[in-house]
PDB file of N, CA, C, O and CB in Angstrom:
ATOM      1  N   UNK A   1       0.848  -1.173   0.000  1.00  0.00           N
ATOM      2  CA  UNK A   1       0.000   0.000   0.000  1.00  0.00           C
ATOM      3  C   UNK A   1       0.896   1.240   0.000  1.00  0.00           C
ATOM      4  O   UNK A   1       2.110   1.183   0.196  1.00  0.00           O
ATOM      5  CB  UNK A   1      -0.966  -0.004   1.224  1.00  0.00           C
ATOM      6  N   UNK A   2       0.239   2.319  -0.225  1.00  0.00           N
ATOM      7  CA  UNK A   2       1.031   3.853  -0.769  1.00  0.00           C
ATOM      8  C   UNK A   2       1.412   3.908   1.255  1.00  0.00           C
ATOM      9  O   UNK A   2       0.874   3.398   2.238  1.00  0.00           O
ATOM     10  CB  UNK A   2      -0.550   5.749  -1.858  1.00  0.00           C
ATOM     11  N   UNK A   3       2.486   4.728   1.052  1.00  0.00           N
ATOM     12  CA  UNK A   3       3.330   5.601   2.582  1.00  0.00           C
ATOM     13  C   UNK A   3       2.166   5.945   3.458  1.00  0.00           C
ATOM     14  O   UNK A   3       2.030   5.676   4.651  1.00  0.00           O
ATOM     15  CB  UNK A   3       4.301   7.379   2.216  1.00  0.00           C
ATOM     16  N   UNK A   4       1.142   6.749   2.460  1.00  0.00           N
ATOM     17  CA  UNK A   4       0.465   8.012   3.180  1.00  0.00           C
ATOM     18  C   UNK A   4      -0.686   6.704   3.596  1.00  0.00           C
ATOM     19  O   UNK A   4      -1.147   6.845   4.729  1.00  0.00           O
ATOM     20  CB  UNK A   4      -0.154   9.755   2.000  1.00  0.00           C
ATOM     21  N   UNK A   5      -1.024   5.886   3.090  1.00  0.00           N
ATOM     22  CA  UNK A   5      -2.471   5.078   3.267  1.00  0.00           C
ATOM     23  C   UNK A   5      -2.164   4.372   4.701  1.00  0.00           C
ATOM     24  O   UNK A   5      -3.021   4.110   5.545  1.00  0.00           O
ATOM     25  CB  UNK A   5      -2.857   3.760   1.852  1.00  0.00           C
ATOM     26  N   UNK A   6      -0.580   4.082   4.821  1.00  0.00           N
ATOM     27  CA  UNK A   6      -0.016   3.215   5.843  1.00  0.00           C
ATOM     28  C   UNK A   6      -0.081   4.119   7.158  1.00  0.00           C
ATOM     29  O   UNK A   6      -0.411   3.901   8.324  1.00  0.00           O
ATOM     30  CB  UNK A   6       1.542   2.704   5.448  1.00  0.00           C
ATOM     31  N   UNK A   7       0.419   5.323   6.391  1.00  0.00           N
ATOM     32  CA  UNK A   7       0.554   6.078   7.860  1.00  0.00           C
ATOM     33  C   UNK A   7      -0.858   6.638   8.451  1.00  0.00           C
ATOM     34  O   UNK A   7      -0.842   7.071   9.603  1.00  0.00           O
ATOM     35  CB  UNK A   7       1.615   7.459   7.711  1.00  0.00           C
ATOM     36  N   UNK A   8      -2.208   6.652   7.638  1.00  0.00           N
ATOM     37  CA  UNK A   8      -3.340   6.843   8.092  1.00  0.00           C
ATOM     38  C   UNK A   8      -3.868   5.563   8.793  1.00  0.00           C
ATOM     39  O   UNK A   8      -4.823   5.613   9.568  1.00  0.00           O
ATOM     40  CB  UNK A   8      -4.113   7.320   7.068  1.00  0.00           C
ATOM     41  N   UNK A   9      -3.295   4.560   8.530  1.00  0.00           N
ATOM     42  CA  UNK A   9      -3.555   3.334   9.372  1.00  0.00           C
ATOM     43  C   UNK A   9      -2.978   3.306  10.404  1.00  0.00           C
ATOM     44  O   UNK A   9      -3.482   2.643  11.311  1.00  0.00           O
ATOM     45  CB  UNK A   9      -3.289   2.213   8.876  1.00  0.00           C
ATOM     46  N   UNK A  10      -2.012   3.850  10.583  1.00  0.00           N
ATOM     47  CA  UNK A  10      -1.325   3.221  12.010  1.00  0.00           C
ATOM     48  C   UNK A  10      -2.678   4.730  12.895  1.00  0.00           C
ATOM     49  O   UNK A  10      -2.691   4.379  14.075  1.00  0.00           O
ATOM     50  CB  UNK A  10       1.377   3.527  12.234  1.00  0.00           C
ATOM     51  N   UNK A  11      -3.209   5.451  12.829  1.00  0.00           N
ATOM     52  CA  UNK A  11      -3.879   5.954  13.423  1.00  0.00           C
ATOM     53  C   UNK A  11      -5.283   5.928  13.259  1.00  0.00           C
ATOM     54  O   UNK A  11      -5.924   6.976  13.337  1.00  0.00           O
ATOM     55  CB  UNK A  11      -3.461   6.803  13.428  1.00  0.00           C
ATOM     56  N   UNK A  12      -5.910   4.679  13.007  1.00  0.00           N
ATOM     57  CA  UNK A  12      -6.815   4.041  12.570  1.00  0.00           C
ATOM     58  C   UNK A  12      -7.111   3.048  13.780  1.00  0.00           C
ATOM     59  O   UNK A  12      -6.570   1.955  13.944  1.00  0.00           O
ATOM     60  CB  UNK A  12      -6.467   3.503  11.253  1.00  0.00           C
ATOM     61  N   UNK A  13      -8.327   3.793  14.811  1.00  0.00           N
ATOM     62  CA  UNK A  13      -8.620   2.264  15.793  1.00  0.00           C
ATOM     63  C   UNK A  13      -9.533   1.148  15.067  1.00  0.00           C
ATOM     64  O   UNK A  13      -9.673  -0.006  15.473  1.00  0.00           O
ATOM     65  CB  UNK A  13      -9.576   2.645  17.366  1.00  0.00           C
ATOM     66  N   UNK A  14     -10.066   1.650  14.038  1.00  0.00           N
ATOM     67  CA  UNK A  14     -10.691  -0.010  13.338  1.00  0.00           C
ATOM     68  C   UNK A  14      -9.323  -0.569  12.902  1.00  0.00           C
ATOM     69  O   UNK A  14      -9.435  -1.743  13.256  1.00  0.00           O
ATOM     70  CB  UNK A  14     -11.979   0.067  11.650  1.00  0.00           C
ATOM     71  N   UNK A  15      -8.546  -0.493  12.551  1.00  0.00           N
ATOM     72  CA  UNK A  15      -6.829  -0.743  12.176  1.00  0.00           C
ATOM     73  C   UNK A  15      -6.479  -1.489  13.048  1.00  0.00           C
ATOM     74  O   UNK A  15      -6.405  -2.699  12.835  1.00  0.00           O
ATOM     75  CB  UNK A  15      -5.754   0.468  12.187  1.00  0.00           C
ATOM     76  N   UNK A  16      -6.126  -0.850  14.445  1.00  0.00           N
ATOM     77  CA  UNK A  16      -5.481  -1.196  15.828  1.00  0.00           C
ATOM     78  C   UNK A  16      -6.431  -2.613  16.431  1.00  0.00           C
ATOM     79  O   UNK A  16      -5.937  -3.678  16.800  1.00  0.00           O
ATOM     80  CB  UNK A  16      -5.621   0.366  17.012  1.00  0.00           C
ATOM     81  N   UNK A  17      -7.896  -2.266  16.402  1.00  0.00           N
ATOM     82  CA  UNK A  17      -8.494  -3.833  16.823  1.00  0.00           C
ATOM     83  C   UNK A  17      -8.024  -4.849  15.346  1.00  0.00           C
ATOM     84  O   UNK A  17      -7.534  -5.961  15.542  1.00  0.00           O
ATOM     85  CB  UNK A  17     -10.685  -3.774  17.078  1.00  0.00           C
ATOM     86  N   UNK A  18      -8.173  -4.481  14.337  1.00  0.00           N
ATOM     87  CA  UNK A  18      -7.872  -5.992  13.004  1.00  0.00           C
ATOM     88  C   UNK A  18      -6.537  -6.565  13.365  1.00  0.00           C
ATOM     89  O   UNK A  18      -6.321  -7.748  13.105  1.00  0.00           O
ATOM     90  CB  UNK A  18      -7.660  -5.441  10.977  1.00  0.00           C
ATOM     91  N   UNK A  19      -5.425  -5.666  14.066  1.00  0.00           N
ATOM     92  CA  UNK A  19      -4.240  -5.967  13.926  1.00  0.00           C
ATOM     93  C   UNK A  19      -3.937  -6.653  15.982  1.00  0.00           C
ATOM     94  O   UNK A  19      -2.969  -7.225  16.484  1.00  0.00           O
ATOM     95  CB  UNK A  19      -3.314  -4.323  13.155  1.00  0.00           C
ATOM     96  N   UNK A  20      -5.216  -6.226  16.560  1.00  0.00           N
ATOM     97  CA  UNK A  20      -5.411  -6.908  17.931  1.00  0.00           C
ATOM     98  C   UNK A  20      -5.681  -8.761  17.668  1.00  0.00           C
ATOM     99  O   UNK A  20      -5.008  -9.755  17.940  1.00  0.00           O
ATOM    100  CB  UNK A  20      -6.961  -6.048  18.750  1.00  0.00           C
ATOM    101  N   UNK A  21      -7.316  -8.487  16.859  1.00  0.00           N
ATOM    102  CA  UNK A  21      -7.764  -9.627  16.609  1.00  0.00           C
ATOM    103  C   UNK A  21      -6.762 -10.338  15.616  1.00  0.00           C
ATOM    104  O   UNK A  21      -7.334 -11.399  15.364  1.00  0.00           O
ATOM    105  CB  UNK A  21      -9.117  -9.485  16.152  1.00  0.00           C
ATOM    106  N   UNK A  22      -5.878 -10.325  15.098  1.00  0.00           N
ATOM    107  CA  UNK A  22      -5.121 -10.920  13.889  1.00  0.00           C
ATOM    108  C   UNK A  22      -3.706 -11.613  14.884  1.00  0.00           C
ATOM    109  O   UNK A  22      -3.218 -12.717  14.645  1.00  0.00           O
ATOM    110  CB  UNK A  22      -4.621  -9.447  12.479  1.00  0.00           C
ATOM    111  N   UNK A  23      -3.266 -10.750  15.921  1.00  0.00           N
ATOM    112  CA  UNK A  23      -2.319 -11.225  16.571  1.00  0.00           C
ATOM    113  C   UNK A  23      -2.863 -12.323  17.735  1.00  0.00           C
ATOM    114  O   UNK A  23      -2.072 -13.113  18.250  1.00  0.00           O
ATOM    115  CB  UNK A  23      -1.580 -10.052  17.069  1.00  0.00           C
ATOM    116  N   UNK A  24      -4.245 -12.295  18.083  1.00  0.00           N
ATOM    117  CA  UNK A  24      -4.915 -13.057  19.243  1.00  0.00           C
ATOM    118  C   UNK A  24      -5.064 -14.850  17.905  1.00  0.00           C
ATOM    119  O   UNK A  24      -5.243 -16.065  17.975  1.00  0.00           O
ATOM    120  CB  UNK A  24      -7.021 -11.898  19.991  1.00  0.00           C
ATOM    121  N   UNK A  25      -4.908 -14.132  17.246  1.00  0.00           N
ATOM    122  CA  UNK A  25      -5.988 -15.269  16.152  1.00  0.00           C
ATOM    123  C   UNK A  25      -4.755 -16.161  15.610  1.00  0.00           C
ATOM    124  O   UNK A  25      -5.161 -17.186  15.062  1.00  0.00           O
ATOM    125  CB  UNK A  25      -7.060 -14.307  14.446  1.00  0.00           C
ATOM    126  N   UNK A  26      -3.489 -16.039  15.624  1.00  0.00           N
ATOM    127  CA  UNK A  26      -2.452 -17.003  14.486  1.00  0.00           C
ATOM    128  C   UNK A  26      -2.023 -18.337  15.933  1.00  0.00           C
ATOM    129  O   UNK A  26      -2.417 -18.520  17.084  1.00  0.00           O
ATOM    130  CB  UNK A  26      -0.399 -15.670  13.622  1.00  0.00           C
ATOM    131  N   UNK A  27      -1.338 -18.790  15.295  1.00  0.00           N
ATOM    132  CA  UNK A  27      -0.812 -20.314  15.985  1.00  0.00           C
ATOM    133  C   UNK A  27      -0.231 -20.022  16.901  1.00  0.00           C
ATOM    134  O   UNK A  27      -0.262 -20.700  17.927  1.00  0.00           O
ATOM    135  CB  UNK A  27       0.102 -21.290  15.276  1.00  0.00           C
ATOM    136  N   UNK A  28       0.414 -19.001  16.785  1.00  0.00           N
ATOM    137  CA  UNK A  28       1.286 -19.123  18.415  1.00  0.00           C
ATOM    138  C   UNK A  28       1.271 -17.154  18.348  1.00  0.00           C
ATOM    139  O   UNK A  28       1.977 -16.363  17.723  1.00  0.00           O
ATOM    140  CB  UNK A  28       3.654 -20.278  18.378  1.00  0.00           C
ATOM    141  N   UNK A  29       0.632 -17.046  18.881  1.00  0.00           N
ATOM    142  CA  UNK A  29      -0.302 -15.442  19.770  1.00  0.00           C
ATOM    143  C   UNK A  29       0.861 -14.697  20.078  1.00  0.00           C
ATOM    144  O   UNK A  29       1.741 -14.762  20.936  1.00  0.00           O
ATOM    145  CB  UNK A  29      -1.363 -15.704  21.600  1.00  0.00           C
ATOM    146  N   UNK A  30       0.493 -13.690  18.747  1.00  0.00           N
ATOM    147  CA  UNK A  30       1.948 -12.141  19.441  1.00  0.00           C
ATOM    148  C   UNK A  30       1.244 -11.696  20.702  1.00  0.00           C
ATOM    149  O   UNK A  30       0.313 -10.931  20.448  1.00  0.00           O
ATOM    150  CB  UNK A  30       2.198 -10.149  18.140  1.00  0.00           C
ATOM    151  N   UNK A  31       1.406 -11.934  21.906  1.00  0.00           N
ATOM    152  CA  UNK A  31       0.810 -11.492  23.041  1.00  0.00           C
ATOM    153  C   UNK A  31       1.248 -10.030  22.786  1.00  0.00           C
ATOM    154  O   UNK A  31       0.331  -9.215  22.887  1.00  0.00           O
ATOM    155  CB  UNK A  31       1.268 -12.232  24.443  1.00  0.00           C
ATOM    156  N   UNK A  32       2.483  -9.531  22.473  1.00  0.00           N
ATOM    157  CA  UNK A  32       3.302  -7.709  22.561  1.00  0.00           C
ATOM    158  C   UNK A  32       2.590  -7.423  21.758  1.00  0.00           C
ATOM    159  O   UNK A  32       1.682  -6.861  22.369  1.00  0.00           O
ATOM    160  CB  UNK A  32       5.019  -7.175  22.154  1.00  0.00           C
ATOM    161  N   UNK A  33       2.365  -7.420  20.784  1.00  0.00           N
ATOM    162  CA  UNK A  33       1.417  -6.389  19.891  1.00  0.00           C
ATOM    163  C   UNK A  33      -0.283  -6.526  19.830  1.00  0.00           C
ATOM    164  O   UNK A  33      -1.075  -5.685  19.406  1.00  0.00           O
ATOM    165  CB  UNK A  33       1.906  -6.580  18.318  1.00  0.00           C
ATOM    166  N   UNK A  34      -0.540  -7.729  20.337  1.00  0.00           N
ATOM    167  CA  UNK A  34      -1.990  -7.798  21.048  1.00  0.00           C
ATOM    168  C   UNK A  34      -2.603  -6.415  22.232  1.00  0.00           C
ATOM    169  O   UNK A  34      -3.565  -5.656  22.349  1.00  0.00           O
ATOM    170  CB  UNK A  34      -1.862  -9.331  22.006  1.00  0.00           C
ATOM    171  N   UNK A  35      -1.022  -6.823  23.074  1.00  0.00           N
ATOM    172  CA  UNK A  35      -1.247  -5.771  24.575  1.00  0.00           C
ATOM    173  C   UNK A  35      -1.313  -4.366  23.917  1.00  0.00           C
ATOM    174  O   UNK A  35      -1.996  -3.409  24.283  1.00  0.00           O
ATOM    175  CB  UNK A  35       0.293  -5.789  25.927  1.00  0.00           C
ATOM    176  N   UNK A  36      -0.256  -4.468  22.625  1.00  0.00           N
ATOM    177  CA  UNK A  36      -0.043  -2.529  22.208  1.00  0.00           C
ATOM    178  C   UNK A  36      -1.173  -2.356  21.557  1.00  0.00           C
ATOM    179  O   UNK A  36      -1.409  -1.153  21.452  1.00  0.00           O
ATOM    180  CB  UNK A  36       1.381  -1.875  21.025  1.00  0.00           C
ATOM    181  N   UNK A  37      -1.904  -2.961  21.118  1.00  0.00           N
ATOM    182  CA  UNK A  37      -2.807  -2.942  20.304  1.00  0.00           C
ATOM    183  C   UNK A  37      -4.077  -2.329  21.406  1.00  0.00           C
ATOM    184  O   UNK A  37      -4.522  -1.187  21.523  1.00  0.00           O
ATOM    185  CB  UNK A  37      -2.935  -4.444  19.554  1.00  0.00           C
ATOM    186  N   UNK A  38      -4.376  -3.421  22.025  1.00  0.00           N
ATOM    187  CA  UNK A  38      -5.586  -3.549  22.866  1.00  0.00           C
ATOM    188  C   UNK A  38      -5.100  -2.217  24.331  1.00  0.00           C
ATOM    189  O   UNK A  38      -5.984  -1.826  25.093  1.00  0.00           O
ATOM    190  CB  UNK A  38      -5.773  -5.615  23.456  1.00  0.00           C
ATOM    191  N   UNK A  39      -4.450  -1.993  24.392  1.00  0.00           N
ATOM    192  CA  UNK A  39      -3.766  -1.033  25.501  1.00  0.00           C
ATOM    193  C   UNK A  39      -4.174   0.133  24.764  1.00  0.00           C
ATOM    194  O   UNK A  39      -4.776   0.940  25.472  1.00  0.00           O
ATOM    195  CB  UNK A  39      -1.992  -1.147  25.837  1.00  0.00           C
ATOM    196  N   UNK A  40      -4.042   0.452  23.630  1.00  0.00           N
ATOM    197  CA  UNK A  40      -4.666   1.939  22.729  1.00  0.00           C
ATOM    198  C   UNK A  40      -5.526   1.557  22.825  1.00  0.00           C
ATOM    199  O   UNK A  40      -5.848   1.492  24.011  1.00  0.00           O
ATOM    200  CB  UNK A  40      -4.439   2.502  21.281  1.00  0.00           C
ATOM    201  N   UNK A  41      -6.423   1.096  21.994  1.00  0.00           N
ATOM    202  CA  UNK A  41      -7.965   0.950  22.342  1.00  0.00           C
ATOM    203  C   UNK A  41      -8.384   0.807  23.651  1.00  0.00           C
ATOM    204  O   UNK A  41      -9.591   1.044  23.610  1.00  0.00           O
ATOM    205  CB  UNK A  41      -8.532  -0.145  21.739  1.00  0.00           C
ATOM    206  N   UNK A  42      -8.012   0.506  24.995  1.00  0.00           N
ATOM    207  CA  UNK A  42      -8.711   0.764  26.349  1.00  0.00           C
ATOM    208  C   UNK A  42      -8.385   2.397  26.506  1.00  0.00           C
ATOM    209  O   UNK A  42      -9.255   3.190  26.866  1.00  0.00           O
ATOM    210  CB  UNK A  42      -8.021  -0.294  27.747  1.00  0.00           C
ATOM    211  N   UNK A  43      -6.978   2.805  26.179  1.00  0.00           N
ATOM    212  CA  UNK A  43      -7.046   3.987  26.577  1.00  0.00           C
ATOM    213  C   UNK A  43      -7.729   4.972  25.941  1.00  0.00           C
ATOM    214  O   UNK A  43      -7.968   6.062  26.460  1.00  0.00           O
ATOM    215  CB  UNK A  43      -6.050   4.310  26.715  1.00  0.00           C
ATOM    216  N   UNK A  44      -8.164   4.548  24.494  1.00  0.00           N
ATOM    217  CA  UNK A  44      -9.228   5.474  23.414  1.00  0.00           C
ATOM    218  C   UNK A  44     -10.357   5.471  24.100  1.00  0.00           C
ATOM    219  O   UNK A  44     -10.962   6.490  24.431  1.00  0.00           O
ATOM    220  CB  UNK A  44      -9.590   4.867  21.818  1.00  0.00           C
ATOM    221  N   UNK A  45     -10.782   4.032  24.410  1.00  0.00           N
ATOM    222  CA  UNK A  45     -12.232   3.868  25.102  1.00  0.00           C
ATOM    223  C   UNK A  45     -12.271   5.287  26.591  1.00  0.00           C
ATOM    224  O   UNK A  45     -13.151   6.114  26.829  1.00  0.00           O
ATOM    225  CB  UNK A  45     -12.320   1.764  25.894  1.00  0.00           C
ATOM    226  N   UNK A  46     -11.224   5.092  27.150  1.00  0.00           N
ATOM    227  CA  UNK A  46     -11.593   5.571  28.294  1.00  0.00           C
ATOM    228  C   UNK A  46     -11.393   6.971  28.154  1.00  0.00           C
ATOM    229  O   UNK A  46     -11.885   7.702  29.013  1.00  0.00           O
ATOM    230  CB  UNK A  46     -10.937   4.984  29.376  1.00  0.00           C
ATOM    231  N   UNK A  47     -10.595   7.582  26.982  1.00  0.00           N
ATOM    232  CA  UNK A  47     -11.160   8.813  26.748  1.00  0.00           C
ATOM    233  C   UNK A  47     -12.017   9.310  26.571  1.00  0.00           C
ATOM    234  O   UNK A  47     -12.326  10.415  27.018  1.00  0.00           O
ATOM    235  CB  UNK A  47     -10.958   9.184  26.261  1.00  0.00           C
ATOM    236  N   UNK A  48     -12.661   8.589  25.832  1.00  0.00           N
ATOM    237  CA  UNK A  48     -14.158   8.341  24.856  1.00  0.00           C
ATOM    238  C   UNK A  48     -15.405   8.822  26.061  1.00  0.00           C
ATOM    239  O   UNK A  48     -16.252   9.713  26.126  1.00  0.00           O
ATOM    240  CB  UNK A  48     -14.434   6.179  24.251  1.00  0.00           C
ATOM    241  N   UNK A  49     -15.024   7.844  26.804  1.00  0.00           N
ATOM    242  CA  UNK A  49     -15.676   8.257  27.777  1.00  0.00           C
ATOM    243  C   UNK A  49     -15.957   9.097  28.956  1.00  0.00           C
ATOM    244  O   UNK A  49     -17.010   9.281  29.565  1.00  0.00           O
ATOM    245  CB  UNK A  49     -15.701   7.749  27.944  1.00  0.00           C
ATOM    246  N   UNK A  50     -14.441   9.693  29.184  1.00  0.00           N
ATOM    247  CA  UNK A  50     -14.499  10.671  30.246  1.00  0.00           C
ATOM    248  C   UNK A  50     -14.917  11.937  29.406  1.00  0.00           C
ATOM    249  O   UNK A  50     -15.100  12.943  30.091  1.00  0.00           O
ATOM    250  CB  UNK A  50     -13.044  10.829  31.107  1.00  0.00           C
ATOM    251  N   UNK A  51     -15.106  12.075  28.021  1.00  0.00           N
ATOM    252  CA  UNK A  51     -15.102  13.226  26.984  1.00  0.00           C
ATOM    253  C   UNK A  51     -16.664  13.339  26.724  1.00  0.00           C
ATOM    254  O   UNK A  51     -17.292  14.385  26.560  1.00  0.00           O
ATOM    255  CB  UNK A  51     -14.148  12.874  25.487  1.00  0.00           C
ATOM    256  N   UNK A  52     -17.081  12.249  26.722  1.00  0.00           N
ATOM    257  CA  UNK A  52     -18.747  12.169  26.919  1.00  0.00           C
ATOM    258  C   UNK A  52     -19.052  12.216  27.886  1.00  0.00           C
ATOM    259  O   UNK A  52     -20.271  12.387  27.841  1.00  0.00           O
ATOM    260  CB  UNK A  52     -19.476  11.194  26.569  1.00  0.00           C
ATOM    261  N   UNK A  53     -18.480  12.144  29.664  1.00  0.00           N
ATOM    262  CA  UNK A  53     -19.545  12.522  30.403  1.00  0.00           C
ATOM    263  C   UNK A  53     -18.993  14.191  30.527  1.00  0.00           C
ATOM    264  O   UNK A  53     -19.868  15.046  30.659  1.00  0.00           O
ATOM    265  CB  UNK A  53     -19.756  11.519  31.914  1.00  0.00           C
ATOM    266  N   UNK A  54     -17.543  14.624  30.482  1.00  0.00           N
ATOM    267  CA  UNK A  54     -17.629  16.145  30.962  1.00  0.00           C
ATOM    268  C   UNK A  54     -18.459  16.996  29.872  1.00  0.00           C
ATOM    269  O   UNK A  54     -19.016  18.086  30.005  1.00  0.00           O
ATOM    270  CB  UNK A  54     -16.026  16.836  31.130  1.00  0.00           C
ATOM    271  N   UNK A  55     -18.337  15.939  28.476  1.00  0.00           N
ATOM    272  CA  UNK A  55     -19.650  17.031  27.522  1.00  0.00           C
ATOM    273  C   UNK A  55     -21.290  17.134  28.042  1.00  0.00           C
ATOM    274  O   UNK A  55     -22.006  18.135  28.036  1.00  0.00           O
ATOM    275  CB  UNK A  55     -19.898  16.286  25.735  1.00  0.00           C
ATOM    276  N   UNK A  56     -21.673  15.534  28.558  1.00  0.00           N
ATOM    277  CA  UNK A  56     -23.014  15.845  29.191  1.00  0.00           C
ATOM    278  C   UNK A  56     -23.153  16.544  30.275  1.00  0.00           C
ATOM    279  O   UNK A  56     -24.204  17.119  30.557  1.00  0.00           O
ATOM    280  CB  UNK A  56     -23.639  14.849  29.485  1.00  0.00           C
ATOM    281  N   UNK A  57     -22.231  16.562  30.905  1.00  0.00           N
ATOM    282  CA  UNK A  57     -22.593  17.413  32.640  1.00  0.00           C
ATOM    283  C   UNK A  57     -22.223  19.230  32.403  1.00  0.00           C
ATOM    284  O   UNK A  57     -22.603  20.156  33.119  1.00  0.00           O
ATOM    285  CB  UNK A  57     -21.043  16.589  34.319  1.00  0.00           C
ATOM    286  N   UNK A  58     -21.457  19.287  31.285  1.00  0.00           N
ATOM    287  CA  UNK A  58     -21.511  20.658  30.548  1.00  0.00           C
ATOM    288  C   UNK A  58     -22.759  21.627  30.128  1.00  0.00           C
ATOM    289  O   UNK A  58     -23.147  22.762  30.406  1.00  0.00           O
ATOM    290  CB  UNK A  58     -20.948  20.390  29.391  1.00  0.00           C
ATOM    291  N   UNK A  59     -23.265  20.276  29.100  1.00  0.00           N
ATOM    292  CA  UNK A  59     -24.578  20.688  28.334  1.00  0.00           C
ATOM    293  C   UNK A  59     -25.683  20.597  29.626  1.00  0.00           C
ATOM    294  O   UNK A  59     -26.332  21.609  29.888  1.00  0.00           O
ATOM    295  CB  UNK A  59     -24.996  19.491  26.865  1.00  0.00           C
ATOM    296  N   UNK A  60     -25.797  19.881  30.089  1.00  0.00           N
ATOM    297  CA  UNK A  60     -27.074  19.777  31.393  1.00  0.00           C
ATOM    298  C   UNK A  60     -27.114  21.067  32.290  1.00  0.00           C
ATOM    299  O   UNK A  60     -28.140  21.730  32.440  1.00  0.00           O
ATOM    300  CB  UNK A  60     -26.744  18.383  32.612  1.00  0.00           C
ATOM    301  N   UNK A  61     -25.531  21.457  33.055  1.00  0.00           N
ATOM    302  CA  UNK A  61     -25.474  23.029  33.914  1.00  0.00           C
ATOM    303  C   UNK A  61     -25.726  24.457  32.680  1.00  0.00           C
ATOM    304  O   UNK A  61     -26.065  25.560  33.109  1.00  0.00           O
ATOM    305  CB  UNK A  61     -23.461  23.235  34.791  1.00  0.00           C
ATOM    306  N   UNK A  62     -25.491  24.202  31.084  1.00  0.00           N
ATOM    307  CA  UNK A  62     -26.275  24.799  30.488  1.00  0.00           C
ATOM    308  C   UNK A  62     -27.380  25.419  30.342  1.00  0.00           C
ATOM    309  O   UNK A  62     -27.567  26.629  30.211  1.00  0.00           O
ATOM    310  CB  UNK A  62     -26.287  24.485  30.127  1.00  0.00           C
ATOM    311  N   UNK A  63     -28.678  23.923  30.385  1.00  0.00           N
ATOM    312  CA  UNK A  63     -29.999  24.158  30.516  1.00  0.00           C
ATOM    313  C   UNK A  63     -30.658  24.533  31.866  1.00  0.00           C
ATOM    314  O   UNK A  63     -31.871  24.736  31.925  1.00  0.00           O
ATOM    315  CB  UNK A  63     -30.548  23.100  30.060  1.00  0.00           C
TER     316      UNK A  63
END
């Protein structure tokens, strides 16, 4: 694939889980790039989420 397509992947979390599930999934399990993998995605998740509640408790002292 082209430089630029690669380098939009490595910042790609549908990317980061295919390349989670792909290392959980072969004969003998890259556990290190499973953890780097799945370690970004918990820490995306948990942004995700502290970013959605300080936006709801924002918008609510709004109304």
């Amino acid at each position: 694939m082209p430089g630029w397509i690669r380098d939009v992947a490595a910042f790609n979390p549908v990317n980061w889980s295919l390349e989670a599930a792909r290392a959980a999934l072969l004969a003998r399990p890259d556990w290190t790039g499973l953890a780097v993998h799945g370690g970004w995605l918990l820490a995306l998740a948990a942004l995700m989420v502290w970013l959605s509640t300080y936006s709801f408790r924002a918008y609510q002292k709004s109304t």
